[in-house]
MISE-282126 format. One line per 3 residues: number of its first residue (from 1); their letters; for each residue x, y, z of N, C-alpha, C. Coordinates in steps of 0.001 Angstrom, whole numbers. Layout:
# MISE-282126
NUM	a	X:Y:Z:X:Y:Z:X:Y:Z; ...
//
This chain:
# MISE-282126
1	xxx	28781:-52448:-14849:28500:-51128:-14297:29074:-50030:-15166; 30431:-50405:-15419:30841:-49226:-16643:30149:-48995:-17768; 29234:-50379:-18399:28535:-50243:-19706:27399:-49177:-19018
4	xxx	27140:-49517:-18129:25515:-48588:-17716:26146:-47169:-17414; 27300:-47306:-16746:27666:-45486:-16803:27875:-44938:-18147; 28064:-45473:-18830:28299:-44775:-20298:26798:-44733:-21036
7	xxx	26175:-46004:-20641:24971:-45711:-21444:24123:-44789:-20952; 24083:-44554:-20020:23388:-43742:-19064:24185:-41893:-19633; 24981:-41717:-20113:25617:-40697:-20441:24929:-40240:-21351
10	xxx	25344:-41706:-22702:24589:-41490:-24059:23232:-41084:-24106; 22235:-41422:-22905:21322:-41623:-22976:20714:-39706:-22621; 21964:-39556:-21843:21158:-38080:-21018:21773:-37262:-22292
13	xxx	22859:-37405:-23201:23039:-36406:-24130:22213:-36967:-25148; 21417:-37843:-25252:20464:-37864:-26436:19121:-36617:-25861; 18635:-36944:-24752:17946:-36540:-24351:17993:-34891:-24363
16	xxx	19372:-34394:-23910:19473:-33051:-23670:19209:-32649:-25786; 20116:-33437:-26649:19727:-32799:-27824:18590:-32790:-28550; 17784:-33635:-27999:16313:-34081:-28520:15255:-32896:-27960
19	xxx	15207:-32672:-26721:14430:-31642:-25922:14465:-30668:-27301; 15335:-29877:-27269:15029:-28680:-28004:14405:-28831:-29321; 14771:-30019:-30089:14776:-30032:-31464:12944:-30449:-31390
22	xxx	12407:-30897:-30187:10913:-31112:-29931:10039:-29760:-29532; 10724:-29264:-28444:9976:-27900:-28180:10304:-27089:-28596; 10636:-26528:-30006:11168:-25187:-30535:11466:-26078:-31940
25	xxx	11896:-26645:-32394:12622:-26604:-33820:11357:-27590:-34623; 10596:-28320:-34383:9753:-29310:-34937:8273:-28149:-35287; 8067:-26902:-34439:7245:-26302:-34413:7353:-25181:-35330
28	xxx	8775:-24907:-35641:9133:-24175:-37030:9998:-22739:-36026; 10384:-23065:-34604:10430:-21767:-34098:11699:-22380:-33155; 13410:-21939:-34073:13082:-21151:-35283:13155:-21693:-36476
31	xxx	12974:-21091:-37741:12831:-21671:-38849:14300:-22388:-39552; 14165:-23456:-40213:15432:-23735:-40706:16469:-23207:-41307; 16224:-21817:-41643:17238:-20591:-41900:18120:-20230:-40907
34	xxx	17349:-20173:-39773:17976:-19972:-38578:18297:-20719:-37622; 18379:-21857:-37730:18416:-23207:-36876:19985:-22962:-36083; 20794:-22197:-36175:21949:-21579:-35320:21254:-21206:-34073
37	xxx	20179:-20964:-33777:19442:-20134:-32483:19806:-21758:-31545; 19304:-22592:-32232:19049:-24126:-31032:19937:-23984:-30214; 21634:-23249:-30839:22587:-23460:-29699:22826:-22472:-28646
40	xxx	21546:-21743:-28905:21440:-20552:-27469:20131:-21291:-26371; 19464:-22143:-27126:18384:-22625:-26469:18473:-24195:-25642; 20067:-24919:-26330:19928:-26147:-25783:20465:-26153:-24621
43	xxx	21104:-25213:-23843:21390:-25483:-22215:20683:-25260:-21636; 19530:-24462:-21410:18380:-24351:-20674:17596:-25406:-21025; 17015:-25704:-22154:16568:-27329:-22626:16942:-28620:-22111
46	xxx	17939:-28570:-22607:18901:-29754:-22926:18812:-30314:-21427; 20058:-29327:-20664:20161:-29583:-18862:19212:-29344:-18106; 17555:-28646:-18902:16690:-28714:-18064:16220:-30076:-17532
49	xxx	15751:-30744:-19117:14952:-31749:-18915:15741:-32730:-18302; 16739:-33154:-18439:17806:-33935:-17928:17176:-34005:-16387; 17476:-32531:-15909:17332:-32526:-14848:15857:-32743:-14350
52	xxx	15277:-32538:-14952:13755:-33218:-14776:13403:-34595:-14187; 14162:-35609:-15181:13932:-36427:-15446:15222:-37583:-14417; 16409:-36844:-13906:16659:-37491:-13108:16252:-36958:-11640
55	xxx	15498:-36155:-11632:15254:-35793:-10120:13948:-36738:-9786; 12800:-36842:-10783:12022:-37538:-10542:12137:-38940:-10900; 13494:-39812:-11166:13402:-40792:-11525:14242:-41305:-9787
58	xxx	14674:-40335:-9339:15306:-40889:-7927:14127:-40530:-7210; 13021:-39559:-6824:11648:-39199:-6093:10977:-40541:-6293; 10647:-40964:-7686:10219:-42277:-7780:8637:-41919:-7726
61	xxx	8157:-40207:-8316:6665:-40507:-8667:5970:-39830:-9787; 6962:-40465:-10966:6311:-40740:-12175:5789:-40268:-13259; 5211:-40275:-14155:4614:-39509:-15409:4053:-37814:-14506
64	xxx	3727:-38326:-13529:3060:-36624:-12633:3891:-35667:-12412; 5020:-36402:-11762:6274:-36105:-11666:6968:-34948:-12560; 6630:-35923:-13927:7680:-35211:-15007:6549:-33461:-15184
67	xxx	5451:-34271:-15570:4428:-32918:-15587:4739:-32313:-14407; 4849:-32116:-13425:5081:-30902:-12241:6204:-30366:-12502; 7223:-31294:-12714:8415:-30543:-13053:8230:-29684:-14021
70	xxx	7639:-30296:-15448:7735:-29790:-16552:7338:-28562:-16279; 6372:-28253:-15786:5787:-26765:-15397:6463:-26143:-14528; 7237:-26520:-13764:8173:-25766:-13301:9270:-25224:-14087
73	xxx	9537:-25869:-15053:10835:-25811:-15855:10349:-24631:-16764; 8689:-24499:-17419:8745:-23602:-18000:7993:-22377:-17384; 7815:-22231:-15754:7990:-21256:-15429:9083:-20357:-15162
76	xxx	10023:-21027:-15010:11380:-20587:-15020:11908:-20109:-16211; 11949:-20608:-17413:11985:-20231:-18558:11219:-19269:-18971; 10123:-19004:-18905:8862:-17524:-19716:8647:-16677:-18252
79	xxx	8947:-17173:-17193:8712:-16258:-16261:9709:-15856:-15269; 11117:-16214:-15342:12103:-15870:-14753:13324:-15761:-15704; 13705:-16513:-16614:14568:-16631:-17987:14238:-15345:-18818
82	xxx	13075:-15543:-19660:12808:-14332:-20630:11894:-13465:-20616; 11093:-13613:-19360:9799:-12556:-18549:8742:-12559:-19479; 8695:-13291:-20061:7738:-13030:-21401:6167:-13290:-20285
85	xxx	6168:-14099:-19710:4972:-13738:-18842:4213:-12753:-18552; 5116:-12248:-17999:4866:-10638:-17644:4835:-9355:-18876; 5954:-9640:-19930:6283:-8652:-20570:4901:-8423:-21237
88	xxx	5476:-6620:-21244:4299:-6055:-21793:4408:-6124:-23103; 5570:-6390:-24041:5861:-6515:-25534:5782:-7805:-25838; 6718:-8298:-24814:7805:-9377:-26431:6516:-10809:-26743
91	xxx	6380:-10975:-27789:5652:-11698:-28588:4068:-10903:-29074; 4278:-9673:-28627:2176:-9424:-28354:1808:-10154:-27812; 2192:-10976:-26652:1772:-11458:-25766:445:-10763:-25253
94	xxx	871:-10071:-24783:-98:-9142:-23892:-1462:-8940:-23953; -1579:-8808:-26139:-2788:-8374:-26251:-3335:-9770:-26837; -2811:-10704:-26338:-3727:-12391:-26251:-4825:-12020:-25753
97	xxx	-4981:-11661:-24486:-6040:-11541:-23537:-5881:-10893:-22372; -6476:-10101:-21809:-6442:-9579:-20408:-5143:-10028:-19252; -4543:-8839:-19495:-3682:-9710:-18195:-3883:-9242:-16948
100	xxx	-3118:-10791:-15792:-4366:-10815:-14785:-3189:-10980:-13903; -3213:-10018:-13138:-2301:-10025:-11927:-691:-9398:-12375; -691:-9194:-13196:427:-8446:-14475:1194:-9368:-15246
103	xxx	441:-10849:-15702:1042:-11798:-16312:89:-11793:-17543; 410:-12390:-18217:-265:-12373:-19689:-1268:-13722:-19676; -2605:-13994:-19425:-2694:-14855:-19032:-3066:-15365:-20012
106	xxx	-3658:-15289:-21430:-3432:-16723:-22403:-2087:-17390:-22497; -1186:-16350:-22644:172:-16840:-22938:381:-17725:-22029; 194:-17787:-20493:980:-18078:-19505:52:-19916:-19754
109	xxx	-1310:-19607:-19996:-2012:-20762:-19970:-1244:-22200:-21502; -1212:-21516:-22352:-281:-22076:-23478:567:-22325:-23107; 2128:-21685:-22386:3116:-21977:-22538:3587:-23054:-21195
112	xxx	3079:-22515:-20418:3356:-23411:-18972:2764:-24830:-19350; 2006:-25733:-19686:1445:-27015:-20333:1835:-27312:-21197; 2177:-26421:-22436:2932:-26761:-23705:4706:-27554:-22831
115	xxx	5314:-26770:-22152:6589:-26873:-21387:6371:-28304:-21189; 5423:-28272:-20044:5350:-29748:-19442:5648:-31072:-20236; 4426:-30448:-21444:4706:-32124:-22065:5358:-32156:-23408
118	xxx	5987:-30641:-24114:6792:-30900:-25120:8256:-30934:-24996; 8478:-30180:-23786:10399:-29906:-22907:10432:-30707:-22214; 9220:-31742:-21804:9763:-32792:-20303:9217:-34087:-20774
121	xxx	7817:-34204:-20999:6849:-35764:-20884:7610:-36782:-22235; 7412:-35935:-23512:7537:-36329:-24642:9146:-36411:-25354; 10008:-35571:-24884:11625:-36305:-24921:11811:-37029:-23841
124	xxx	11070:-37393:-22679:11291:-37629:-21810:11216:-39917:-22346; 10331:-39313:-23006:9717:-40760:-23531:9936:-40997:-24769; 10724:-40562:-25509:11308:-41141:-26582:12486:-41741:-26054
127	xxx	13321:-41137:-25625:14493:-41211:-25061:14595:-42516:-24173; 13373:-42357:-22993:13266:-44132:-23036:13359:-45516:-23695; 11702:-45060:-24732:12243:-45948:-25453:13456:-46196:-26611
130	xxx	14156:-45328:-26580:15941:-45511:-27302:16436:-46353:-26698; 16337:-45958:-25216:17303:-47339:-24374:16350:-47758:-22990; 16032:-48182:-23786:14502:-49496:-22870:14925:-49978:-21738
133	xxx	16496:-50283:-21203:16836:-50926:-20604:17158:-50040:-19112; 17414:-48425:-19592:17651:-47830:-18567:16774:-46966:-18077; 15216:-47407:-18597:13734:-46183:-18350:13448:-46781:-17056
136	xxx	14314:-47640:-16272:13700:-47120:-14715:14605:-47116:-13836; 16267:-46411:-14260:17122:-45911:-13326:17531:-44356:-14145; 17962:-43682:-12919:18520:-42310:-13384:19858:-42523:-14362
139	xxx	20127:-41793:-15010:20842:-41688:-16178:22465:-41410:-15590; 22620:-40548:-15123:23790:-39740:-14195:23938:-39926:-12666; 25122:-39779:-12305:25425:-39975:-10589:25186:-38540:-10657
142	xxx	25741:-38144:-9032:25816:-37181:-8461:26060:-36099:-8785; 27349:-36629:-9424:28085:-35351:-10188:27400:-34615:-11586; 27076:-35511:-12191:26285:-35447:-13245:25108:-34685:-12692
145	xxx	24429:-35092:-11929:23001:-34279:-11563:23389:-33129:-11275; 24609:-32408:-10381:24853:-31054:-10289:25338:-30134:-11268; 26100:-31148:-12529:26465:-30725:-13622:25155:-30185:-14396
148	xxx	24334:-31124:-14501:22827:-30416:-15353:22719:-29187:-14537; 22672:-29408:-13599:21694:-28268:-12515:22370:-26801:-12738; 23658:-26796:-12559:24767:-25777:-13394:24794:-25331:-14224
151	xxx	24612:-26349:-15632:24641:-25900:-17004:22847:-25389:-16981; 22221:-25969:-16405:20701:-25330:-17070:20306:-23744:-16413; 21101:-23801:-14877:21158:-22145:-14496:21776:-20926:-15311
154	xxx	22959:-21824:-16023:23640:-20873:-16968:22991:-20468:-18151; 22161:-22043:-18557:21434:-21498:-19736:20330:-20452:-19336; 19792:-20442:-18502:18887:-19033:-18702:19444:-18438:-18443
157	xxx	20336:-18072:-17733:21515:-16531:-18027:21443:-16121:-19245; 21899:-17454:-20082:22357:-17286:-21522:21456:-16241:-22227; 19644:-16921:-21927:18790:-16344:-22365:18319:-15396:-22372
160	xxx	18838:-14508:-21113:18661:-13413:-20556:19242:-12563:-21035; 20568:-12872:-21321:21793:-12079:-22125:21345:-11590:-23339; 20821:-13001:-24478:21035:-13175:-25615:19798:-12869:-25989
163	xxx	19045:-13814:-25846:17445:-13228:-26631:16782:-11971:-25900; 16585:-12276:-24791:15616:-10968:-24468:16594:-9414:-24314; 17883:-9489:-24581:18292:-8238:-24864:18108:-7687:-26710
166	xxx	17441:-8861:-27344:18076:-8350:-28694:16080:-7712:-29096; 15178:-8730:-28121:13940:-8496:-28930:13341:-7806:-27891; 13527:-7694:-26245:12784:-6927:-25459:13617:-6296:-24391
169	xxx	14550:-5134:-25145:15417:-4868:-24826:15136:-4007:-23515; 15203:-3927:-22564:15344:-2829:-20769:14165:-3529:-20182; 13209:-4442:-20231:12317:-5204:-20007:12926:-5582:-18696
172	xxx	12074:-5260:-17244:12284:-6197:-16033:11083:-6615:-15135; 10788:-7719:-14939:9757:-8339:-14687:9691:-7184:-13521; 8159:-6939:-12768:8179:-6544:-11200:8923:-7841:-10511
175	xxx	9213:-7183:-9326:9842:-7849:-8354:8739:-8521:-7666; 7794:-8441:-7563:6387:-9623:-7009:6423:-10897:-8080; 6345:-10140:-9376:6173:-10815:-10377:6934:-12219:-9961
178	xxx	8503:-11969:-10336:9214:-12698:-9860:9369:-13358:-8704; 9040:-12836:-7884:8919:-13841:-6271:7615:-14392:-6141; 6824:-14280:-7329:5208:-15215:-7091:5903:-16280:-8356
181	xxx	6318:-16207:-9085:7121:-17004:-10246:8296:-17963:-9326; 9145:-17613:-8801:10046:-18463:-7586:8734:-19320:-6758; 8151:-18604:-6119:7204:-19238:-5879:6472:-20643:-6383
184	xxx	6184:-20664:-7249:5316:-21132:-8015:6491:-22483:-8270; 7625:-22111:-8876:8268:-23041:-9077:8550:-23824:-7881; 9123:-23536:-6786:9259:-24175:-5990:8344:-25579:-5062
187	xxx	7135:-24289:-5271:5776:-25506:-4948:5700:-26531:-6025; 5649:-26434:-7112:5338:-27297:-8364:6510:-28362:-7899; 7985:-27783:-8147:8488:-28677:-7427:8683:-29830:-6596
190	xxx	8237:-29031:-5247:8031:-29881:-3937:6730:-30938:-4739; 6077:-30698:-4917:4749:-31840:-5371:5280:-32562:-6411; 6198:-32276:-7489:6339:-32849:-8372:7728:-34554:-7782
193	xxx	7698:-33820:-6758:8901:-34728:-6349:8177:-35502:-4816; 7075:-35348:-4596:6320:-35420:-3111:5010:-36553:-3253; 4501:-35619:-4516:3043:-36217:-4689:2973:-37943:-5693
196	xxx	2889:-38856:-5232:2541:-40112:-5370:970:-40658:-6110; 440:-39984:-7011:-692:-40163:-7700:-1220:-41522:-7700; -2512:-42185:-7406:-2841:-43324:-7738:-3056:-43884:-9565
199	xxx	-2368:-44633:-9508:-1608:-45496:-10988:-2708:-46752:-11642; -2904:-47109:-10537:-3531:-48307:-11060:-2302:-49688:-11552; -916:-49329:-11143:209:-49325:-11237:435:-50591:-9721
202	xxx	1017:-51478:-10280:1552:-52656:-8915:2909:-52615:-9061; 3932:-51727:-8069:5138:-51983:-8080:5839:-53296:-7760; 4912:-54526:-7379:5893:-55571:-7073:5722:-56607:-8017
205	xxx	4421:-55976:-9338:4254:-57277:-10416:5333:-57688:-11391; 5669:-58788:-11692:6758:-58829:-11870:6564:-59194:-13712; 7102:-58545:-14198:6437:-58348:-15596:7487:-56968:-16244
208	xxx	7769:-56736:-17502:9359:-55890:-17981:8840:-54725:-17005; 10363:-54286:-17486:10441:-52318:-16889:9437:-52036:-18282; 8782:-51148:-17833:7465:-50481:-18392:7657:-48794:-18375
211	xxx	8870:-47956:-17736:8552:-46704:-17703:8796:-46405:-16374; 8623:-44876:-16445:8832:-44311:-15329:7846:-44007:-14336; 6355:-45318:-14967:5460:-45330:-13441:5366:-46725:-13400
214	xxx	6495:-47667:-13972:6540:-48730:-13110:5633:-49918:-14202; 5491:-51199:-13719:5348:-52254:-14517:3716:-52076:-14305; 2862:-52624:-14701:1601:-52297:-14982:618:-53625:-14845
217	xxx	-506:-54003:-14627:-1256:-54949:-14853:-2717:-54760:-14714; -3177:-55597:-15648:-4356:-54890:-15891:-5267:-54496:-15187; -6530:-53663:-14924:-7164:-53770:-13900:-8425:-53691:-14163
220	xxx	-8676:-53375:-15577:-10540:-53397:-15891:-10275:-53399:-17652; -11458:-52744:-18341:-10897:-53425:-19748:-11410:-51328:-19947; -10741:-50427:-19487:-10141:-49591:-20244:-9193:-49435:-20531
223	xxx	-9092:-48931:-21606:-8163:-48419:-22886:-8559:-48219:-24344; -8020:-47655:-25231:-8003:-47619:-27026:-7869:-48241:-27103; -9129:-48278:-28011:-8676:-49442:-29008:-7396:-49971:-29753
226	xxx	-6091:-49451:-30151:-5438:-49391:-30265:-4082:-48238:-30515; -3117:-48269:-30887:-2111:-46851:-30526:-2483:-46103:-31909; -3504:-46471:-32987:-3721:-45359:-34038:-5033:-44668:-33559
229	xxx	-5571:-45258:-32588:-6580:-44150:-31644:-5736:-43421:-30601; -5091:-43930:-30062:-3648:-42828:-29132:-3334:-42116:-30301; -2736:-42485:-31213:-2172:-41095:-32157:-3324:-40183:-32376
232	xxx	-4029:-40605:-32977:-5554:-39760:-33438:-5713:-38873:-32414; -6181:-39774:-30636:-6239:-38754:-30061:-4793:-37608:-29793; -4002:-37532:-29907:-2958:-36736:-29455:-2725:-35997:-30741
235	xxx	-3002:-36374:-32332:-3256:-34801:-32884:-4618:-33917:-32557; -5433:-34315:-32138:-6657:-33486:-32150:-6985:-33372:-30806; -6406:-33163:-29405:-5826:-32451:-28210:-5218:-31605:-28613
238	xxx	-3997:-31876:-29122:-2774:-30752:-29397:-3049:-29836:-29989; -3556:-30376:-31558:-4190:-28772:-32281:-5131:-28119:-32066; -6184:-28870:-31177:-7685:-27975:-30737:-6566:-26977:-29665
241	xxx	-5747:-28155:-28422:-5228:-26642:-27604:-4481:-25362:-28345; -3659:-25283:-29315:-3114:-24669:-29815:-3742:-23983:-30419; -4622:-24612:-30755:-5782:-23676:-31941:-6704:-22518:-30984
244	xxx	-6918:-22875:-29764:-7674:-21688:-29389:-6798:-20789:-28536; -5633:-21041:-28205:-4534:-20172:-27647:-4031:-19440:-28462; -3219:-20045:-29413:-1724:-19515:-29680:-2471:-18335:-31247
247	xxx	-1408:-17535:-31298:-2249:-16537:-32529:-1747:-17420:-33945; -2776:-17039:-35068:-2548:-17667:-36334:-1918:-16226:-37021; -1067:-16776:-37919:-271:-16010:-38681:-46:-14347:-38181
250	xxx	485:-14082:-36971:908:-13005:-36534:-235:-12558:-35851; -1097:-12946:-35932:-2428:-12015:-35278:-2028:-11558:-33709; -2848:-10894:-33315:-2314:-9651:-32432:-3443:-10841:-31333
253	xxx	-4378:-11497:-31869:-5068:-12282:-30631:-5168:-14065:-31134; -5477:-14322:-29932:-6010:-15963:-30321:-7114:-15951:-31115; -7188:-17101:-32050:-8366:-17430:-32736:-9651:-17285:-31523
256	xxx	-10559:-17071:-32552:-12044:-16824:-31737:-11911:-15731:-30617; -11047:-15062:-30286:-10904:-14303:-29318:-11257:-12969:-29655; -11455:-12289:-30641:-12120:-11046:-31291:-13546:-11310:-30521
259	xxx	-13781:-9643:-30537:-15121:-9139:-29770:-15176:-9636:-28661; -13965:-9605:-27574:-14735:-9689:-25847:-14757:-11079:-25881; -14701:-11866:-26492:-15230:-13038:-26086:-13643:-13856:-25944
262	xxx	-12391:-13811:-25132:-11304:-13978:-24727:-11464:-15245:-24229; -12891:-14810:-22979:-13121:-16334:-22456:-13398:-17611:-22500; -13833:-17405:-23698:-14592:-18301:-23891:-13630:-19285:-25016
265	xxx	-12445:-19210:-25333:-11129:-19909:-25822:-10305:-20940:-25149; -9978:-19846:-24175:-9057:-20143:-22412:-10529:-20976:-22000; -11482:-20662:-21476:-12414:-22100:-20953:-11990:-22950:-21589
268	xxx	-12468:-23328:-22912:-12441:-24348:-23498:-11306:-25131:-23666; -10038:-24036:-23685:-8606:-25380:-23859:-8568:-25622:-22398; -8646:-24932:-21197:-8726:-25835:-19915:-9228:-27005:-20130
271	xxx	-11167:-26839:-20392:-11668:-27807:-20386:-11097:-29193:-21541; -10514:-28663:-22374:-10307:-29790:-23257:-8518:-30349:-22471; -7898:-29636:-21795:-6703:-30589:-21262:-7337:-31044:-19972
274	xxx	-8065:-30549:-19262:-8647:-31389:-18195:-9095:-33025:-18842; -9685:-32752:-19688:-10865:-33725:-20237:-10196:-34912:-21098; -9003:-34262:-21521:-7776:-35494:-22140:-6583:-36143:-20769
277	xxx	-6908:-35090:-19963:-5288:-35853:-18975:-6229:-36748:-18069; -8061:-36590:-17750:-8660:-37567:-17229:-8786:-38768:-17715; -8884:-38738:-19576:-9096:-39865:-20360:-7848:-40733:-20537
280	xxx	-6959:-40058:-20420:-5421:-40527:-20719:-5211:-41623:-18799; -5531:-40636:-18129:-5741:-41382:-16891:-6145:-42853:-16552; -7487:-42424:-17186:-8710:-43732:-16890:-7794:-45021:-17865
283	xxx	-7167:-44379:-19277:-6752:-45723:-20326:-5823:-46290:-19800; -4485:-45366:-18847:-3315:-45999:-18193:-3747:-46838:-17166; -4626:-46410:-16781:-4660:-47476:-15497:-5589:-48629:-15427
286	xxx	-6486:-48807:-16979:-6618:-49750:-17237:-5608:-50871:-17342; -4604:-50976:-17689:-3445:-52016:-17523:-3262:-52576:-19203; -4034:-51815:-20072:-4032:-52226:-21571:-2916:-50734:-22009
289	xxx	-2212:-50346:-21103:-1962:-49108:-22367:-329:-49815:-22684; -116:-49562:-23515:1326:-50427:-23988:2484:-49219:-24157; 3880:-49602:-24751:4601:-48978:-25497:4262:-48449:-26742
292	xxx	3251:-48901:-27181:3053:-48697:-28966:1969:-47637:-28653; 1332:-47620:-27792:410:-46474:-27513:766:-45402:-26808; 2354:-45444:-26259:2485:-44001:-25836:3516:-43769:-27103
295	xxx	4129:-44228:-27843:4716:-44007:-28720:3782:-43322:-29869; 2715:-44008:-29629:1536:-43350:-30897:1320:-42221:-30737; 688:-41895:-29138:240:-40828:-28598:1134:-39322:-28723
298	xxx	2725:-39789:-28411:3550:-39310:-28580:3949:-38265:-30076; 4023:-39202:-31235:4032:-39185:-32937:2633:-38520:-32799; 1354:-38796:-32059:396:-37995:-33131:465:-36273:-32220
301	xxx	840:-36121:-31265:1079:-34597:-30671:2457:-34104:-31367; 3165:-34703:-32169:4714:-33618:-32211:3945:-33436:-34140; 3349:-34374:-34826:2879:-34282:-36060:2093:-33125:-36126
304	xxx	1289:-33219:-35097:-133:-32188:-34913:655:-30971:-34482; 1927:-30801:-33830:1873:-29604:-33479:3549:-28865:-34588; 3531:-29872:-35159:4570:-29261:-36268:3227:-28611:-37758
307	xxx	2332:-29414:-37911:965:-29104:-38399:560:-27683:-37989; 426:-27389:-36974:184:-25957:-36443:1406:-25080:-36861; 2354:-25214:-37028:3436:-24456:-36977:3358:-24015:-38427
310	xxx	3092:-24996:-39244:2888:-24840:-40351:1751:-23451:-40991; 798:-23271:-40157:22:-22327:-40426:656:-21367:-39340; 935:-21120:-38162:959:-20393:-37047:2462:-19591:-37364
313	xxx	3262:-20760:-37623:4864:-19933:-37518:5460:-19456:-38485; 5489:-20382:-39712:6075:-20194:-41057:5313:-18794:-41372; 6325:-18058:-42128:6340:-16679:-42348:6636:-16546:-44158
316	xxx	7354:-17590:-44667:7268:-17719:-45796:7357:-18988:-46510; 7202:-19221:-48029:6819:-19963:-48973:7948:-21072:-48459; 9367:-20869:-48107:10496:-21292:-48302:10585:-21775:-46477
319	xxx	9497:-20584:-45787:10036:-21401:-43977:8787:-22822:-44417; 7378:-22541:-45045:6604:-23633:-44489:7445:-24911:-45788; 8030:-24998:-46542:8388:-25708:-47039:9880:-27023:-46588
322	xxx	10599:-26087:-45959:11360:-26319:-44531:10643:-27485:-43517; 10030:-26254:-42855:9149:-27114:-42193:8342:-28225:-42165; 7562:-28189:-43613:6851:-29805:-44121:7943:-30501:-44045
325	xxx	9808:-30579:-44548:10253:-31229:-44621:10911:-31736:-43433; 11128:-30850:-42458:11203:-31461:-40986:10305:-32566:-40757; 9063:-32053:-40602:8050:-32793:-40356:8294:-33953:-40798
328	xxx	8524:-34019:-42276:8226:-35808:-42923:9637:-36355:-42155; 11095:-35781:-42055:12302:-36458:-41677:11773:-37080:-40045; 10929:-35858:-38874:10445:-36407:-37709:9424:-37940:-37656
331	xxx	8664:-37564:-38958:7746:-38670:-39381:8777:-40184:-39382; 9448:-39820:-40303:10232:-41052:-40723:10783:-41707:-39652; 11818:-40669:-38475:12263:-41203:-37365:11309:-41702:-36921
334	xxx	10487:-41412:-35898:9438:-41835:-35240:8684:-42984:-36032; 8732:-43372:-37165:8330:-44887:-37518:9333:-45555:-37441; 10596:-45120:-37263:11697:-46061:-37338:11936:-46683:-35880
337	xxx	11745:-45480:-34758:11479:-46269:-33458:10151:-46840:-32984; 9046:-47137:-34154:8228:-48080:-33789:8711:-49052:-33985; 9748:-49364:-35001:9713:-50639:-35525:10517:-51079:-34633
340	xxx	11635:-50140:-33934:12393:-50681:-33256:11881:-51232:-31679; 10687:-50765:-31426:9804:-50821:-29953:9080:-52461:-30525; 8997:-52822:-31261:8149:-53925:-32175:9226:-54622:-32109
343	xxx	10166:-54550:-32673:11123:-55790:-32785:11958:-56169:-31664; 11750:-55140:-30240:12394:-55549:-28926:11184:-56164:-28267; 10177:-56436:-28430:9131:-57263:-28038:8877:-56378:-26782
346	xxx	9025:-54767:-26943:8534:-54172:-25816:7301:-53420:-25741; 6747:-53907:-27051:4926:-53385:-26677:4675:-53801:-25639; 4578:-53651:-24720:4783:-54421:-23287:3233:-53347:-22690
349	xx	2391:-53631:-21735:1494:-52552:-20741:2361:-51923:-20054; 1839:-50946:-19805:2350:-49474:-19110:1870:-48626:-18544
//
């Protein structure tokens, strides 16, 4: 029991330092000049996802789970932390697209889904497979869970203090704003910890720990062909979504979004994450999807979206050069825990 309380420690401070270095530092933001920022960003990160990930590992419902949370976590963050939701400045947000109800709504559509699965799904699942042995108990007791919950309230203080006084300085969300944002989180919440999704998933088959929706068996013959079609698909999700949201090299709008035609961007990345979290659906619950295929899936969205960063964030000769070299060091890790998912004989279904 003492080895598992300690590993369970190691496991939540891998996790808390991994979060950030996935959603913010792999994407070039901020750039390796400035890589001092991570330590204003990893307590809201760090003790977010933590807390993510042990609230829904005691709820007990699963990959949905982490996504509800995740979106909760980054409504709290862009819409209660640094208001960027709302704000009428900070990023040119604003002039993405029409804002609708006084929130910025490309931004809000990008960043709230980006949250989910780059601050929660995807450290959520490396970090597993690091320690295979503890991906289907919570990491921390009691104390520990109130400790995250503490440190991650403080970190958006932090954020509040630190970043949005330096770049959107007297900025205060409306007060609706914010109580439809509380809102929002809270419901996401309650479901994320409530709602029980059909899996295709047999909790009593008796076959390894598989994850945080449980041991798996097959049930029809979908799935990829293999995890270099999971990777494939998860760079070309990631960069099509990014590509019609987020602005390229400073631009004041999203690609294709010049001349009125706003909508027709935002349709399409809906339709294209609808159309991947159904396909991703149908392959899991075929009973063929393994470790090596969410690991793939995993490696080809953080490649693809350090790829974007590369055109989107880097600002100079010396940030995108940085950045390629992140990229290849992330590359390298991430083959190093294939080999290590391969040599624990835990390609296992999932």
């Amino acid at each position: 029991m003492t080895a598992n309380r300690k590993g369970g420690r190691r496991a939540a401070l891998l996790l808390a330092v991994v979060t950030p270095l996935v959603a913010e530092f792999t994407l070039g933001n901020p750039p390796l000049r400035m890589a001092w920022i991570l330590l204003l960003w990893t307590p809201i990160y760090g003790a977010g996802t933590v807390l993510v990930r042990e609230l829904v590992r005691r709820a007990g419902t699963g990959w949905a789970g982490v996504l509800l949370l995740g979106a909760a976590y980054g409504v709290v963050e862009e819409g209660l932390a640094l208001q960027a939701l709302s704000s009428p400045t900070m990023y040119g947000a604003a002039g993405w697209a029409p804002r609708i109800l006084g929130l910025n709504s490309a931004y809000a559509e990008l960043q709230i889904p980006y949250h989910a699965v780059f601050s929660a799904v995807i450290p959520i699942l490396l970090t597993d497979l690091v320690f295979p042995s503890l991906r289907e108990r919570p990491y921390l007791g009691r104390l520990g869970l109130w400790l995250a919950g503490t440190v991650f309230v403080l970190g958006a203080l932090l954020l509040r203090v630190t970043v949005v006084t330096s770049i959107d300085p007297g900025y205060r969300a409306p007060a609706a704003v914010l109580a439809g944002c509380a809102a929002v989180v809270a419901l996401l919440t309650a479901a994320g910890l409530r709602l029980r999704f059909p899996t295709g998933v047999s909790p009593t088959e008796p076959t390894e720990p598989t994850g945080l929706a449980g041991p798996a068996k097959p049930t029809g013959p979908a799935g990829p062909a293999g995890p270099v079609v999971a990777g494939g698909f998860g760079v070309v999700v990631v960069f099509g979504y990014l590509a019609l949201l987020f602005p390229f090299g400073g631009a004041t709008r999203p690609f294709f979004t010049h001349g009125g035609w706003v909508a027709a961007p935002m349709t399409a990345a809906a339709v294209l994450a609808v159309g991947a979290g159904w396909l991703l659906r149908r392959w899991t619950a075929g009973g063929l999807w393994t470790d090596g295929h969410s690991l793939a899936l995993a490696a080809g969205a953080l490649v693809a979206h350090t790829a974007f960063g590369l055109v989107s964030n880097a600002d100079t000769v010396a940030d995108r050069i940085s950045l390629a070299a992140v990229g290849v060091v992330m590359a390298a890790l991430l083959a190093l825990l294939g080999r290590r998912v391969r040599s624990s004989r835990r390609f296992t279904a999932r």
